[in-house]
C-alpha positions in Angstrom: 15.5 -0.6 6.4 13.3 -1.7 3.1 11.2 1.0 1.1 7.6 -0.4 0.6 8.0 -0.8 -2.9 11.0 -4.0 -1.9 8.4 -5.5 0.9 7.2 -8.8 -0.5 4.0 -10.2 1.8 4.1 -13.4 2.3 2.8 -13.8 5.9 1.8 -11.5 9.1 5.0 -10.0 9.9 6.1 -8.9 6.4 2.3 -7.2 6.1 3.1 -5.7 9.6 6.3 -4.3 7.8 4.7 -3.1 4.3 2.3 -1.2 6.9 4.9 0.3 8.0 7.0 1.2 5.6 3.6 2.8 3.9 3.0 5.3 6.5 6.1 6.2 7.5 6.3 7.1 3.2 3.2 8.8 3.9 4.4 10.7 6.3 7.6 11.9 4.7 5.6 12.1 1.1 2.1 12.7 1.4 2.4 15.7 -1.0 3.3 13.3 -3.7 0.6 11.0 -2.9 -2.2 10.4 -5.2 -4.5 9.2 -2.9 -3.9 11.4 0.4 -6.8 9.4 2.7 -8.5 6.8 3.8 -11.1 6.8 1.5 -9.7 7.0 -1.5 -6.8 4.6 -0.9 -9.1 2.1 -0.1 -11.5 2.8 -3.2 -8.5 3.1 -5.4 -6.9 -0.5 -4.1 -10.2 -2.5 -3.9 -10.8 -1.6 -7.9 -7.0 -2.6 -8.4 -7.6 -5.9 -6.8 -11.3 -6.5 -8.2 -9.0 -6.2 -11.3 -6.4 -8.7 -10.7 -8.9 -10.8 -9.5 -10.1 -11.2 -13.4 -7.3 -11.5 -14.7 -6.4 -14.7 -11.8 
């Protein structure tokens, strides 16, 4: 199986996969995680995007 970090999305079932690649890392390495829930995850990626987004 892939690690999350050789997932490429490209359509549904490879963002089903990233998903689950992600929490099953998670789950093995939370300790090492710099964003350890929900909240900050999502703050942390939407200013990441919003980011990109200028750059595109």
């Amino acid at each position: 199986m892939k690690e999350v970090n050789e997932v490429q999305v490209v359509d549904r079932g490879s963002f089903i996969q990233f998903l689950s690649l992600l929490h099953k890392d998670y789950l093995q390495n939370s300790a090492q995680w710099e964003n350890r829930n929900l909240d900050s995850f999502s703050r942390s990626n939407g200013s990441l995007y919003r980011g990109y987004s200028r750059i595109l």
